[in-house]
N, C-alpha and C positions, 0 to 999 in steps of 0.2 A: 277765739273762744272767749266768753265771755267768764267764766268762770275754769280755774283750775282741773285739769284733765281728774286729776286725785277726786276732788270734791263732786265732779258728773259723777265718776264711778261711785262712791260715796250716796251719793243721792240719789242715784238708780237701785242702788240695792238697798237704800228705805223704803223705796218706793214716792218719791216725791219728784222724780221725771222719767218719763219713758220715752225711750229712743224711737223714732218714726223717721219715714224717710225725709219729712217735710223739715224736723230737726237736722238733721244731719245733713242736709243741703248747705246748713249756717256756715260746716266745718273744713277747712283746708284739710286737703289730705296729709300734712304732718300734725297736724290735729287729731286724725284720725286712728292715726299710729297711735298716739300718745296714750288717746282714751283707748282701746284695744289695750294695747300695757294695763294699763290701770285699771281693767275690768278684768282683765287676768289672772293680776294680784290680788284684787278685792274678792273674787273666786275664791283662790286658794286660799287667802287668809279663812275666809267665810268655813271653807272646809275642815279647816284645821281645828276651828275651834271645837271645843268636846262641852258636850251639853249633859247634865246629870239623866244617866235612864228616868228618874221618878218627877223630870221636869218636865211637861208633854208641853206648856206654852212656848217654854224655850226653842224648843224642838221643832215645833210648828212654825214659828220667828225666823228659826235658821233655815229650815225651808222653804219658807218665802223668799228670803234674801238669797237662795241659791235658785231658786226659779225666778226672780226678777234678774238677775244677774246673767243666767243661761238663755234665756230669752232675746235679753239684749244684746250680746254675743251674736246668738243667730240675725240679729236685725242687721247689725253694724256688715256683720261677713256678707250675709244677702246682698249689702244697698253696696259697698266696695266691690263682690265680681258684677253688679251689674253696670257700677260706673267704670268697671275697667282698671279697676286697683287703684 
């Protein structure tokens, strides 16, 4: 992996990489763990945070980042049961 598992997850839920099967080809399956972990966290962290009701960009922000995030999830799980864990 060319860059830290923390920082893909990181940079998927800005939205400045999106997970495809063709990317995740790059990755060793303890690679794969790692980002799984770190997309996990960046979830939860993502949810935890509390956005003021009278903020709607905020809001709109943190649901972007929890749909690039939940997205990527479904890719990463997809492309692992098809390669057989």
């Amino acid at each position: 992996m060319a860059a830290p598992a923390w920082k893909t997850a990181e940079d998927v839920a800005e939205g400045y990489v999106t997970l495809n099967v063709v990317s995740l080809k790059k990755f060793q399956p303890h690679e794969l763990d790692q980002l799984q972990r770190e997309l996990e966290r960046v979830l939860r962290d993502t949810r935890t945070t509390i956005v003021p009701e009278s903020d709607a960009d905020k809001a709109q922000a943190k649901n972007r980042r929890l749909l690039r995030l939940s997205q990527a999830t479904t890719v990463l799980n997809s492309y692992r049961s098809r390669m057989g864990r």
